[in-house]
C-alpha positions in Angstrom: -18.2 -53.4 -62.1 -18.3 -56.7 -63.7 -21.4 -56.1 -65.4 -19.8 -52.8 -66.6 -17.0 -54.1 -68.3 -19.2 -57.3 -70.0 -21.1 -54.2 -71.5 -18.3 -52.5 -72.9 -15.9 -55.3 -74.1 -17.8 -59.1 -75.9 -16.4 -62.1 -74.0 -14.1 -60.6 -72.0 -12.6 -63.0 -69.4 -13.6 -61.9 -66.1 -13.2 -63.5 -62.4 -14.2 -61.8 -59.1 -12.5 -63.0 -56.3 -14.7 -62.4 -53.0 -14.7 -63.0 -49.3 -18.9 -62.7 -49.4 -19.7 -65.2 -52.1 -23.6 -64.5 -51.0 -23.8 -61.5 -52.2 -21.7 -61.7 -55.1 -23.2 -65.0 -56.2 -26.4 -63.5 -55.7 -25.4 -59.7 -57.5 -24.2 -62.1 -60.3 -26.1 -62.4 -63.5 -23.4 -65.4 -64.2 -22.0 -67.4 -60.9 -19.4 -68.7 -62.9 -17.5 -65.8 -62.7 -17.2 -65.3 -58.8 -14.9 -67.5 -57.2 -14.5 -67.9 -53.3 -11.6 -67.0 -51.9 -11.0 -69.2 -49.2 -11.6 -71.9 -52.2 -9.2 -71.6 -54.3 -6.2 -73.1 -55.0 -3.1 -71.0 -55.8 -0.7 -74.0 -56.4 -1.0 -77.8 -57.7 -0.1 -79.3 -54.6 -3.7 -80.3 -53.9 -4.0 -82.2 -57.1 -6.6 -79.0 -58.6 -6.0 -76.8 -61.4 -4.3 -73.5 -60.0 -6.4 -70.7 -59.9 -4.1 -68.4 -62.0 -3.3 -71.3 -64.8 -7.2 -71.7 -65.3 -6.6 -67.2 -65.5 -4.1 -67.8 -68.2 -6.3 -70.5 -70.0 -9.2 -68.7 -70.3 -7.2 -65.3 -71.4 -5.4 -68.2 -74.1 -8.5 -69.4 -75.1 -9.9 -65.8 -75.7 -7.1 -65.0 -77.6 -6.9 -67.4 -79.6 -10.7 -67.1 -80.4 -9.6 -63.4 -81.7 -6.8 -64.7 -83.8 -9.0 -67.4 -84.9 -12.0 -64.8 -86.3 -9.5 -62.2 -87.4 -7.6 -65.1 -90.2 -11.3 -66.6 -91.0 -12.3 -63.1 -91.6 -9.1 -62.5 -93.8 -10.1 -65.7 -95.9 -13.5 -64.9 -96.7 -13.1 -61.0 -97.0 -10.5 -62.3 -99.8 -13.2 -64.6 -101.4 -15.7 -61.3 -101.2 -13.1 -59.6 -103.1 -12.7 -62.1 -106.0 -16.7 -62.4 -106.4 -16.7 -65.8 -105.3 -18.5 -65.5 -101.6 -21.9 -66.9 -101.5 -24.7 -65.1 -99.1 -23.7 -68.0 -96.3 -20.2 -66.2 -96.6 -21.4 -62.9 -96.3 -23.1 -63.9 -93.1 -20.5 -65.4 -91.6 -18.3 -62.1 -92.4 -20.8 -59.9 -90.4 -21.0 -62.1 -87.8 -17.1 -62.4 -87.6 -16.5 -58.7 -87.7 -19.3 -58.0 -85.1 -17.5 -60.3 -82.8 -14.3 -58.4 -83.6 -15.5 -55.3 -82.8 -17.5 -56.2 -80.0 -14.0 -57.2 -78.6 -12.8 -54.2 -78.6 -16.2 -52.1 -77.7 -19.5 -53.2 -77.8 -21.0 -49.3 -77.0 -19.5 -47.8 -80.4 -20.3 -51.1 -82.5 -22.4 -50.6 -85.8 -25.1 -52.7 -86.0 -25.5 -55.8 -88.2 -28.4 -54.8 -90.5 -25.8 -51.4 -91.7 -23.4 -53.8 -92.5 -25.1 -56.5 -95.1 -24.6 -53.6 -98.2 -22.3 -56.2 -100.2 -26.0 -58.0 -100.2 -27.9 -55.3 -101.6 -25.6 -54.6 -104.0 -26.1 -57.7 -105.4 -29.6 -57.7 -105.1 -30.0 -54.3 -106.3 -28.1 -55.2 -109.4 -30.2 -58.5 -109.7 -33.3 -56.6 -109.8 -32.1 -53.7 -112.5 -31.0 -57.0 -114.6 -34.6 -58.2 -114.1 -36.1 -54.8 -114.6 -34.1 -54.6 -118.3 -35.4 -58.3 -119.6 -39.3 -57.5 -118.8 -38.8 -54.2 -120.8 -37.4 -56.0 -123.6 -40.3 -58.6 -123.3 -42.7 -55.2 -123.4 
């Protein structure tokens, strides 16, 4: 199930809480996600994190990595928009918007190559300007 829902949704915080941590440690393509149930600590009074405050942080942390790419994204789709984005910017958009909708749903997400158009518009144009000075050189 685990595996499943890594599929479908980028980064998603997952834990698996198990009685048979062989088994799960060994189904596991990551051990960090299973955690042993007689090991964990449900409140601070053993001087440990709490099991469901390290939860909350790594949901926080996920979050905030989505707000994060979502106002970077804002930035440079802004600088697209006024001309002024370089191809490092451009990069950094697809990569930001992949991430985005990989959060959401990594089985319907369009690929990175369909979205780098922006790029070949620019180069398209580059080469018709190129195009037009060697037939005036001709």
């Amino acid at each position: 199930m685990l595996k499943e829902i890594q599929l479908q949704k980028c980064d998603f915080p997952c834990f698996v809480i198990t009685s048979y941590d062989d088994d799960a440690v060994a189904d596991s393509d990551d051990v960090n996600f299973v955690y042993i149930k007689k090991n964990l600590h449900f409140s601070s009074d053993c001087g440990k994190v709490p099991f469901a405050q390290r939860v909350k942080s790594q949901i926080d942390k996920y979050l905030a990595r989505i707000k994060n790419a979502k106002a970077e994204l804002s930035v440079l789709l802004e600088k697209r928009k006024s001309g002024k984005a370089n191809v490092k910017d451009e990069e950094h958009i697809v990569e930001l918007d992949s991430f985005l909708e990989k959060t959401i749903d990594t089985t319907g997400a369009i690929p990175d190559e369909m979205k780098h158009l922006s790029n070949m518009d620019r180069l398209n144009s580059l080469i018709d300007k190129v195009d037009q000075l060697i037939g005036k050189f001709e």
